[in-house]
C-alpha positions as CSV (number, residue, x, y, z in Angstrom):
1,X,57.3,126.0,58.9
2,X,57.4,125.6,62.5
3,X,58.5,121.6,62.2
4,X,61.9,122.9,59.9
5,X,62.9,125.1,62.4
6,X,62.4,122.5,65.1
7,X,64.6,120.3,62.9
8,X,66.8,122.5,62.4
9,X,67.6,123.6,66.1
10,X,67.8,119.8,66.3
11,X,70.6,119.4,63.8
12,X,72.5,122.9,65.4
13,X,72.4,120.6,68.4
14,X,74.1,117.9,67.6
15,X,76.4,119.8,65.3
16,X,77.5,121.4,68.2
17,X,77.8,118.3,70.3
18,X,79.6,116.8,67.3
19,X,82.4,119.3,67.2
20,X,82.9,119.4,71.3
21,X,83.4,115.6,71.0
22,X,86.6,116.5,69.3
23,X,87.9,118.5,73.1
24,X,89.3,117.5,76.6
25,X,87.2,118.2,79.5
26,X,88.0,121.0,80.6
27,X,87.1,122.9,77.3
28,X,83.7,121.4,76.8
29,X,83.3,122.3,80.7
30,X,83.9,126.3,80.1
31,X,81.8,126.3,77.1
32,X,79.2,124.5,78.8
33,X,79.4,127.2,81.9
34,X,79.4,129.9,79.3
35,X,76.1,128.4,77.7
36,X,74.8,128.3,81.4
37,X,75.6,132.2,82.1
38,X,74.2,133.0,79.1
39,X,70.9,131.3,79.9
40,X,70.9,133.9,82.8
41,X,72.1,137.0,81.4
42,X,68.9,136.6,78.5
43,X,66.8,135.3,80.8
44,X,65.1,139.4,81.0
45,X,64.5,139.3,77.8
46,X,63.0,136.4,77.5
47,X,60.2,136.5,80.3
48,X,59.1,139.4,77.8
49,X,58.4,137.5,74.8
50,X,55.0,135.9,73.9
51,X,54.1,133.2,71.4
52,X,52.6,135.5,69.7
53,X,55.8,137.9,69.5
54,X,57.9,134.6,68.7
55,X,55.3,133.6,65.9
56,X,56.0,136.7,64.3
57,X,59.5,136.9,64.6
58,X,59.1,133.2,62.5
59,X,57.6,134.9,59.9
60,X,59.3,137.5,59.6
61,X,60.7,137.3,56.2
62,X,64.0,139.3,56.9
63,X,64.7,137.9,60.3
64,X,64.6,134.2,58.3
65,X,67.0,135.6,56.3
66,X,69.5,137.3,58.8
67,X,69.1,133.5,60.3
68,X,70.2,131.6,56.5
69,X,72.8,133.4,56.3
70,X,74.4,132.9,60.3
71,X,73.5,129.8,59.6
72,X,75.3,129.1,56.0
73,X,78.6,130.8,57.5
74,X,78.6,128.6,60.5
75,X,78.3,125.6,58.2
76,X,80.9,126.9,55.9
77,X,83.4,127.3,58.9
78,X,82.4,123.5,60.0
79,X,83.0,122.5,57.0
80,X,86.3,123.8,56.3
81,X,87.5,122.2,59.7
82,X,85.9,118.9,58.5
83,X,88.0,119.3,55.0
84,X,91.5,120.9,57.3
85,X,90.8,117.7,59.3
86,X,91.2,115.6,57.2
87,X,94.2,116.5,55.4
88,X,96.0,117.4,58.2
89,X,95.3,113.3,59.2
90,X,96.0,111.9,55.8
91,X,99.3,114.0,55.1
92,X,100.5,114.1,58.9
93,X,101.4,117.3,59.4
94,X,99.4,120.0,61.3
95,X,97.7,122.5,59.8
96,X,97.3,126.1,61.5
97,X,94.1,126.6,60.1
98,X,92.9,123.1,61.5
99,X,94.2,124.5,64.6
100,X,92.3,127.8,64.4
101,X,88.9,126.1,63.6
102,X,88.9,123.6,65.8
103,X,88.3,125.7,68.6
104,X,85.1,127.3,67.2
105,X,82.3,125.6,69.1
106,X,79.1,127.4,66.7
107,X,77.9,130.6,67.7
108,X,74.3,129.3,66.8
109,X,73.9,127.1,69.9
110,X,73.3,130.7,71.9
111,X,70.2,131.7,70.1
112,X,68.8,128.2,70.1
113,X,69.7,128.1,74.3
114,X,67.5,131.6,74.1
115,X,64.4,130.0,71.7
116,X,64.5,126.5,74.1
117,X,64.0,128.9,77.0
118,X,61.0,130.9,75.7
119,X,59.6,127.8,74.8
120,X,60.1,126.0,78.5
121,X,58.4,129.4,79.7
122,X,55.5,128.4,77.8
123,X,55.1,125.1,78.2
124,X,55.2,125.1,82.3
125,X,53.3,128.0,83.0
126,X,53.1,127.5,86.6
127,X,56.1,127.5,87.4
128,X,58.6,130.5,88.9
129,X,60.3,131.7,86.1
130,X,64.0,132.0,88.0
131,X,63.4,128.7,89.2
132,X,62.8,127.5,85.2
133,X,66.0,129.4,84.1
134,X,68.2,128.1,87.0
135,X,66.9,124.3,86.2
136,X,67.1,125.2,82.5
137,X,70.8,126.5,83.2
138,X,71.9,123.2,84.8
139,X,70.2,121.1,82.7
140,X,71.8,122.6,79.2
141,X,75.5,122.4,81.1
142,X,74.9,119.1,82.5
143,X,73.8,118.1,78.7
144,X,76.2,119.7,76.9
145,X,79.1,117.7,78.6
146,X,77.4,114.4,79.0
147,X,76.3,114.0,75.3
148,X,79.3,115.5,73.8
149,X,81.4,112.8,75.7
150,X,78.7,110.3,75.0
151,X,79.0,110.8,71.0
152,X,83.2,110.1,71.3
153,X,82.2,107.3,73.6
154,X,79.9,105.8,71.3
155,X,82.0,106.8,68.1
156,X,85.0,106.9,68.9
157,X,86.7,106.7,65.4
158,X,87.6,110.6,65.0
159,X,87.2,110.3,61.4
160,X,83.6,108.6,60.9
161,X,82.9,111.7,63.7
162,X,84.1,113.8,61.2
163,X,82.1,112.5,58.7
164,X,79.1,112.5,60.5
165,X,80.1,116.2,61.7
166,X,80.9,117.0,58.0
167,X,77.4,115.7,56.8
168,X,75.0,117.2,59.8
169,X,76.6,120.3,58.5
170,X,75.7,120.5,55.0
171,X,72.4,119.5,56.1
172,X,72.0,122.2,58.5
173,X,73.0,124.5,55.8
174,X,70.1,123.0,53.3
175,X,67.8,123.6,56.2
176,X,68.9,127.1,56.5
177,X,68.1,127.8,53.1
178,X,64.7,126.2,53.2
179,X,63.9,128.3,55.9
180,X,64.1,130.9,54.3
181,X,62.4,129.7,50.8
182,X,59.6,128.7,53.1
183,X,58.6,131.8,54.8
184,X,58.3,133.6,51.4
185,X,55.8,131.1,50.2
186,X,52.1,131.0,50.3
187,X,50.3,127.7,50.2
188,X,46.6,127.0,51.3
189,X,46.8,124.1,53.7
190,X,45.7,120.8,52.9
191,X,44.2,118.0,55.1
192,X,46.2,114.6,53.9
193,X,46.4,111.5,55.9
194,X,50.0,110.8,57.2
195,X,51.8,108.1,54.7
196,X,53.3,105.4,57.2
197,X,54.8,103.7,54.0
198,X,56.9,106.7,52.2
199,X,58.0,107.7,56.0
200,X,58.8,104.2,56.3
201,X,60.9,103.9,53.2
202,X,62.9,107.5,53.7
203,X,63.7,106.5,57.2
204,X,64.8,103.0,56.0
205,X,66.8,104.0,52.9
206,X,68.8,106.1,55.8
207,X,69.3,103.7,57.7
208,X,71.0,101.7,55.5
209,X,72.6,104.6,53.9
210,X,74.2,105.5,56.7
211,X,74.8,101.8,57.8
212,X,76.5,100.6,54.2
213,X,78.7,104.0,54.8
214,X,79.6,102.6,58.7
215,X,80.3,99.5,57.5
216,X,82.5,100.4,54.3
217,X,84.3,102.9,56.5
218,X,85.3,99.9,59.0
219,X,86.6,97.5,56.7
220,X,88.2,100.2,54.3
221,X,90.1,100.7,57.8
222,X,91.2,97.2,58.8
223,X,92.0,96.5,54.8
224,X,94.6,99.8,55.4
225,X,95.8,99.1,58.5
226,X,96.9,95.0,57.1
227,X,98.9,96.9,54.3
């Protein structure tokens, strides 16, 4: 249970990052400070939690469900700016509810900032907790501008970003939904060796998944820009 919702704050993250590659500077930069003064104005409640509070809120049925559905709505408002995108760029005029999406930035990133920062309480125990949120602070603003301009740097085709953006978001949105699923069942736990091989194979039929699409995406591209 635990290792979905670590995967999914995962894929929230780089959502998020995905859809502030699309801004200028100076946009990423307030919602980066914003992210930072939020880390300080939870930072009360936080020191109160306990892993054994946080445990509970995990498996807390209705909480998990409070949490698909945030998290299908975000997906479905990511999703419809990946679709607005990319009609406003194939039939060249701009659409006004491209414009109004593309300023959404996730509302999910906030709680995930607040479950990272209970998390860092725990895991360096020693140290001053106003210290932990102000390093915390800086670190998640610093982070939040470097990698967003280190995805357009790396990709810096908007519409494979799109496509990426459009795919990490129906994933999160699967994930949301497992979540859920998950903390209604009850299974006895089972000790089984970790398969190398079938890890193996699903990471490699990604890979080149996600390579074959890269590559068919490029020369689809230079084919339509010869004609």
């Amino acid at each position: 249970m635990n290792i979905i919702i670590d995967i999914l704050i995962l894929f929230i993250l780089i959502n998020t990052l995905l859809k502030l590659s699309f801004w200028k500077f100076w946009q990423v930069a307030i919602v980066a400070v914003l992210a930072g003064g939020f880390v300080f104005f939870v930072y009360p409640f936080a020191i109160e939690q306990s892993q054994l509070k946080m445990q509970e809120y995990l498996q807390n049925t209705e909480i998990l469900s409070n949490i698909a559905v945030l998290v299908t709505l975000e997906s479905a408002i990511c999703l419809s700016f990946c679709f607005t995108a990319l009609l406003e760029y194939l039939n060249g005029v701009k659409s006004k509810w491209n414009s109004v999406l593309k300023w959404y930035s996730g509302l999910l990133i906030f709680p995930v900032l607040l479950y990272l920062l209970t998390q860092s309480f725990f895991t360096f125990t020693g140290v001053d907790f106003e210290m932990m949120t102000m390093i915390f602070a800086v670190i998640a603003v610093i982070l939040l501008i470097g990698l967003s301009f280190g995805i357009r740097k790396l990709i810096p085709e908007k519409d494979l970003r799109l496509e990426i953006h459009f795919l990490v978001s129906l994933f999160v949105a699967v994930l949301g939904l497992i979540v859920t699923t998950s903390g209604k069942m009850v299974y006895l736990g089972v000790d089984e060796p970790l398969n190398f091989q079938r890890l193996g194979f699903t990471f490699g039929l990604f890979a080149s998944l996600f390579l074959a699409g890269f590559l068919f995406n490029k020369i689809w591209w230079i084919c339509f820009r010869k004609h």
